[in-house]
N, C-alpha and C positions, 0 to 999 in steps of 0.2 A: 745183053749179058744176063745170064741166068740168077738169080739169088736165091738162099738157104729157104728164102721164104717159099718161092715159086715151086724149089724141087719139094718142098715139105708138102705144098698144097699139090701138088703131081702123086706124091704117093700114099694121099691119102684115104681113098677109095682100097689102098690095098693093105691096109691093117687096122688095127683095133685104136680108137682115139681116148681116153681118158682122162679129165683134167687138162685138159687142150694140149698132152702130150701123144704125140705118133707110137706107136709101140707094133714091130713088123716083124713076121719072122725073119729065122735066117737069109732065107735065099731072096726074103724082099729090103733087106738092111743091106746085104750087098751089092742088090742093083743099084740103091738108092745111095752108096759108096761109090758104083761105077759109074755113074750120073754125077755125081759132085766133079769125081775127078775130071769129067767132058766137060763141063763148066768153071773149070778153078774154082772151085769153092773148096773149102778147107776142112777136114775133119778135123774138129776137137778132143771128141769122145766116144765111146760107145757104153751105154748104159745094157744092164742083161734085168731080164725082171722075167717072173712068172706070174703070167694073167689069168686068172681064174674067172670065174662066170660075174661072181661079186667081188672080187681081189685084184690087187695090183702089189707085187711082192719084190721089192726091191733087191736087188742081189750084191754086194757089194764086191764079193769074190767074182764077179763075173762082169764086169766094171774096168774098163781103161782109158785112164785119159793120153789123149793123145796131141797135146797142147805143149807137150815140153820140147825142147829142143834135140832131143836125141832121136825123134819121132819127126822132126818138122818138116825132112826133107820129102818126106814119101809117105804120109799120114793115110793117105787112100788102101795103098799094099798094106800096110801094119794096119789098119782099120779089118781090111778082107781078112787077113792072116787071125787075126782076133777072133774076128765071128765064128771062120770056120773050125776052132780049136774047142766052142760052146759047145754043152750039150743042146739038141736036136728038141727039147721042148720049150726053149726059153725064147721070149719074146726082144726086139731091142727095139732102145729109141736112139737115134742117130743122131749128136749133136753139129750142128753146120757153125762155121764164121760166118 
């Protein structure tokens, strides 16, 4: 069985690390969303932040959690459906159960 941990250390060669948080673009938060979902592992959230060379710029407009019950059925779909709605320069960290 796969865990939040394993997939995080799987995608982490493919984004920018910070403060020991993952930060990926778009098309790498949504594999790493289609990966959870091959593994049951559960989205919680999805954080949006713009990364600058010296910056980490947290977005809060651009921010969903996905922990509530109206979300819990198919958290993976409303995670993808999410990203793909962000503007095209913003970075995300992926939170797993």
């Amino acid at each position: 069985m796969t865990t939040a941990t394993e997939l995080e250390q799987a995608f982490r060669a493919r984004g920018v690390t910070r403060g020991g948080a993952l930060y990926l673009s778009a098309a790498e938060a949504m594999a790493m969303v289609d990966a959870a979902r091959s593994a049951s592992v559960r989205v919680l959230g999805i954080d949006g932040f713009r990364i600058g060379p010296n910056t980490t710029q947290p977005l809060m407009e651009h921010s969903c959690d996905l922990s509530d019950e109206t979300r819990a059925k198919n958290p993976w779909q409303a995670a993808i459906e999410f990203i793909s709605r962000q503007p095209a320069d913003l970075s995300f960290e992926v939170i797993l159960e």
